[in-house]
Backbone bond lengths (Angstrom), bond angles and torsions (degrees), N, CA, C in turn:
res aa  C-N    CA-C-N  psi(-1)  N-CA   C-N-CA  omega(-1)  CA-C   N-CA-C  phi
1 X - - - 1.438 - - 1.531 108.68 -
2 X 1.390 109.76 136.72 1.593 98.75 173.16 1.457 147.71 -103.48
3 X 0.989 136.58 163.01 1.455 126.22 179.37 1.308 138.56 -44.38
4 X 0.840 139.36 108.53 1.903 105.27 177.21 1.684 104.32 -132.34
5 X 1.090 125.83 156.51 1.125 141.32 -151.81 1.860 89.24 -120.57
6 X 1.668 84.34 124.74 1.698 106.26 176.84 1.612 105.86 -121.22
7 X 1.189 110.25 150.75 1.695 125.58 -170.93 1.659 106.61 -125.79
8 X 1.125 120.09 179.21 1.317 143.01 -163.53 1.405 99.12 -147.13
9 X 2.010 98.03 102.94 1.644 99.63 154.49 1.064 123.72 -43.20
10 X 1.295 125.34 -54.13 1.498 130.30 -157.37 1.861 109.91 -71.30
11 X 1.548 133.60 -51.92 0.878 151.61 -110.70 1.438 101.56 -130.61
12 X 1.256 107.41 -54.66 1.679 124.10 -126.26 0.952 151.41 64.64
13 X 2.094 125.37 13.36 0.843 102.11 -135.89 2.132 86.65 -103.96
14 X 1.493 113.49 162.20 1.364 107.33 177.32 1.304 116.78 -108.11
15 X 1.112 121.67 171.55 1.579 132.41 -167.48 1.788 106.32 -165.69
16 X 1.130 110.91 147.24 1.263 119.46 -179.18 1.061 106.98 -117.41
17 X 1.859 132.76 145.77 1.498 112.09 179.43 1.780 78.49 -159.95
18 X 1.405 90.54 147.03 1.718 117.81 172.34 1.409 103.23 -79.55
19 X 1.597 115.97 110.27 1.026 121.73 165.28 1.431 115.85 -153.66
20 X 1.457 134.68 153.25 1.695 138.36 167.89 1.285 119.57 -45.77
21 X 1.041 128.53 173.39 1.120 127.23 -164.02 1.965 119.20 -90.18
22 X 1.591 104.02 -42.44 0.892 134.29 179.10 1.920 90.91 -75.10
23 X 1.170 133.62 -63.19 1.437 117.86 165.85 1.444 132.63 -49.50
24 X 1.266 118.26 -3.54 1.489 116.64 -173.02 1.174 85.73 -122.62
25 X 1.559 159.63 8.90 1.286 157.09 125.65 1.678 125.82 -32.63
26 X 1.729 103.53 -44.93 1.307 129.40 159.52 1.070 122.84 -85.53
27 X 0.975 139.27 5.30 1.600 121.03 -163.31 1.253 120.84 -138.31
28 X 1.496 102.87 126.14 1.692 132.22 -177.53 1.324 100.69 -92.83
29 X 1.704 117.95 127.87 1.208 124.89 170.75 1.735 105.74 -123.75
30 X 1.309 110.50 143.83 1.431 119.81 -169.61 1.841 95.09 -87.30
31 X 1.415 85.33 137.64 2.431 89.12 -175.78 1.731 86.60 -83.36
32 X 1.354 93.70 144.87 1.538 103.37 169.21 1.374 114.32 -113.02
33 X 1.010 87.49 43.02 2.038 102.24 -177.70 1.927 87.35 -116.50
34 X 1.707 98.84 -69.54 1.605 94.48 -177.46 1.261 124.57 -147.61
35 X 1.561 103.11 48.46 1.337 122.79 163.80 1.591 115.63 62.26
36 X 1.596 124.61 22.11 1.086 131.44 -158.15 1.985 96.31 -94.41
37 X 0.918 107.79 -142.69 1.651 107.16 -170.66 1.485 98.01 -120.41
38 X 1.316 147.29 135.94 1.672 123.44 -175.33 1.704 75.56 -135.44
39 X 1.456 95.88 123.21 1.331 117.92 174.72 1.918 111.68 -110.13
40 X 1.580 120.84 152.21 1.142 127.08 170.98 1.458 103.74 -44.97
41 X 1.630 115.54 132.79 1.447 128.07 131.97 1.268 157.01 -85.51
42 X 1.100 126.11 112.67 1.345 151.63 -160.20 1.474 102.50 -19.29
43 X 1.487 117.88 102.52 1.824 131.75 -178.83 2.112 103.65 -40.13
44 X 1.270 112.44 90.48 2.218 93.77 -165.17 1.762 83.53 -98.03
45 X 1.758 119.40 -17.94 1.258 110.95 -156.05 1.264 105.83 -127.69
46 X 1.759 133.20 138.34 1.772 110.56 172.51 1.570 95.73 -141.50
47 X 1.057 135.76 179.03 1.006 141.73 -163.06 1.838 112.57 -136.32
48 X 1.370 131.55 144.92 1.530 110.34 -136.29 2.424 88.88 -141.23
49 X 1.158 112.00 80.02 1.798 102.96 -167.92 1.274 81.88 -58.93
50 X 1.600 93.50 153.19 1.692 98.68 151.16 1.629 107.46 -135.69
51 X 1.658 80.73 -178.05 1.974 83.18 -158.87 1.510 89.55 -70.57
52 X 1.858 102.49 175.11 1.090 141.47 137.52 1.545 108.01 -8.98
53 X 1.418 107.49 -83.81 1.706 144.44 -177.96 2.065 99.05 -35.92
54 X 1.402 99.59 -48.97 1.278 102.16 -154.93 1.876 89.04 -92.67
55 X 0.596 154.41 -46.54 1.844 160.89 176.47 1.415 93.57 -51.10
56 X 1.355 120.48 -55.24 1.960 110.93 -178.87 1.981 104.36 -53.11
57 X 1.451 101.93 -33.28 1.381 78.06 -158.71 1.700 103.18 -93.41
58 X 0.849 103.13 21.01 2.000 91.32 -177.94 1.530 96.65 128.49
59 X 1.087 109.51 -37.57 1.712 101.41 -141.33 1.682 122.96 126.60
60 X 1.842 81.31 -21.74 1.516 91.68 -148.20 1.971 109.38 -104.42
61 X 1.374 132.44 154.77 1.042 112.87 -161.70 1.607 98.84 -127.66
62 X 1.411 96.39 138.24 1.592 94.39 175.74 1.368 127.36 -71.07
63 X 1.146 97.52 132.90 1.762 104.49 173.69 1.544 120.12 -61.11
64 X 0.998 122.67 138.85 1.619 125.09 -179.84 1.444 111.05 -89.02
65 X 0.973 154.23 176.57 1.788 159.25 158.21 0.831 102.12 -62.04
66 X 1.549 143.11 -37.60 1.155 131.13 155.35 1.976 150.39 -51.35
67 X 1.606 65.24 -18.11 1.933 89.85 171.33 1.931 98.00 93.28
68 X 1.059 128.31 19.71 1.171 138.19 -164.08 1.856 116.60 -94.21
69 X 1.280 149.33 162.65 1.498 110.44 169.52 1.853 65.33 -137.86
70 X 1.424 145.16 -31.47 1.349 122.41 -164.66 1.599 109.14 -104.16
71 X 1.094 127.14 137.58 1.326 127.09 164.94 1.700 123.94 -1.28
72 X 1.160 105.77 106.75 1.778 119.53 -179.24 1.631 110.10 -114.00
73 X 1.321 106.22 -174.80 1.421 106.39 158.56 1.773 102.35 -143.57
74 X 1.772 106.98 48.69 1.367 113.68 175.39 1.774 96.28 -47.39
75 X 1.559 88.96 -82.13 1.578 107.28 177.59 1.586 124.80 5.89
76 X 1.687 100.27 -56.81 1.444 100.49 170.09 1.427 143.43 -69.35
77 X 1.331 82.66 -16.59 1.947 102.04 -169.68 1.850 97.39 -93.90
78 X 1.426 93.87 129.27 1.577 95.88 -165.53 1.780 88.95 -102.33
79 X 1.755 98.86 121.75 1.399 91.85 169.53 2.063 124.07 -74.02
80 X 0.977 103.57 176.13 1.392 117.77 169.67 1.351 123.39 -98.55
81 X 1.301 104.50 -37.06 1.929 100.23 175.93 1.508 90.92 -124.72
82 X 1.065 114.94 -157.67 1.462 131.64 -167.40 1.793 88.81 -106.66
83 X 1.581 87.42 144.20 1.599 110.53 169.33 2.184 110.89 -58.01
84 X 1.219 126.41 120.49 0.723 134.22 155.03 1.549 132.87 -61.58
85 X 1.063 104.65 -20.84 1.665 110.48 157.87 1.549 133.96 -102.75
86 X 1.640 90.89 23.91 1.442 113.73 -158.04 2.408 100.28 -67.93
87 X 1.359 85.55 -31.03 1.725 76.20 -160.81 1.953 84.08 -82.60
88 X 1.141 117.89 -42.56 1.711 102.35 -179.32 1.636 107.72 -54.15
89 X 0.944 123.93 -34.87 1.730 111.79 176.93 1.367 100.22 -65.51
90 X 1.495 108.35 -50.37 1.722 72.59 -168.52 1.381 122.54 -104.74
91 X 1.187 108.98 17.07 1.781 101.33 170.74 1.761 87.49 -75.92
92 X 1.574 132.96 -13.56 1.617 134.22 -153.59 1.725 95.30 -87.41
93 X 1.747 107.57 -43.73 1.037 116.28 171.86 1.882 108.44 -61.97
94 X 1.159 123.48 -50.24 1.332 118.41 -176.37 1.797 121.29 -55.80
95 X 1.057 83.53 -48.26 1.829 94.45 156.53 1.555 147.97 -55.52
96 X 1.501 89.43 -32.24 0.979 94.81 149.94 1.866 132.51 -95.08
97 X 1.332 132.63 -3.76 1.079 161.55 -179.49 1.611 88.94 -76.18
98 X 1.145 138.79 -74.25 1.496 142.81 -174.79 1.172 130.22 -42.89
99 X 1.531 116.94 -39.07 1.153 148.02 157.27 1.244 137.34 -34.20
């Protein structure tokens, strides 16, 4: 569940509280500094784990022949002519290979 950061019209004062998403949509919390209304603040920052899988490789994600880096189902779809973005992928792929 995640964090979100609540404020105080009146005051300023902040507080953080573990709550859902759909619950911190609703919800009025009383400031115990000065009894003002401390409403949710606007999500500006989030924070992103990554796997195991993705930390071994750089950070970085391989490109597919398709020009793809997340799960597709290019692969399956059998073209008819040749890919037109075929030489930008892979001079994109070569570039990254050098690197």
């Amino acid at each position: 569940m995640p964090v979100y950061d609540f404020f105080c019209e009146e005051c300023g004062a902040r507080r953080e509280v573990l709550v859902d998403y759909e619950t911190k949509k609703r919800l009025e919390l009383l400031c115990v500094k000065c009894g003002g209304v401390v409403k949710a603040a606007p999500v500006n920052m989030f924070g992103i784990i990554a796997s195991k899988r993705a930390e071994q490789a750089g950070g970085r994600e391989k490109v597919k022949p398709c020009g793809h880096t997340h799960h597709c189902r290019c692969a399956s779809i059998k073209q008819t002519r040749p890919n037109p973005f075929q030489k930008q992928i892979d001079k994109a792929l070569q570039g990254d290979n050098q690197q």
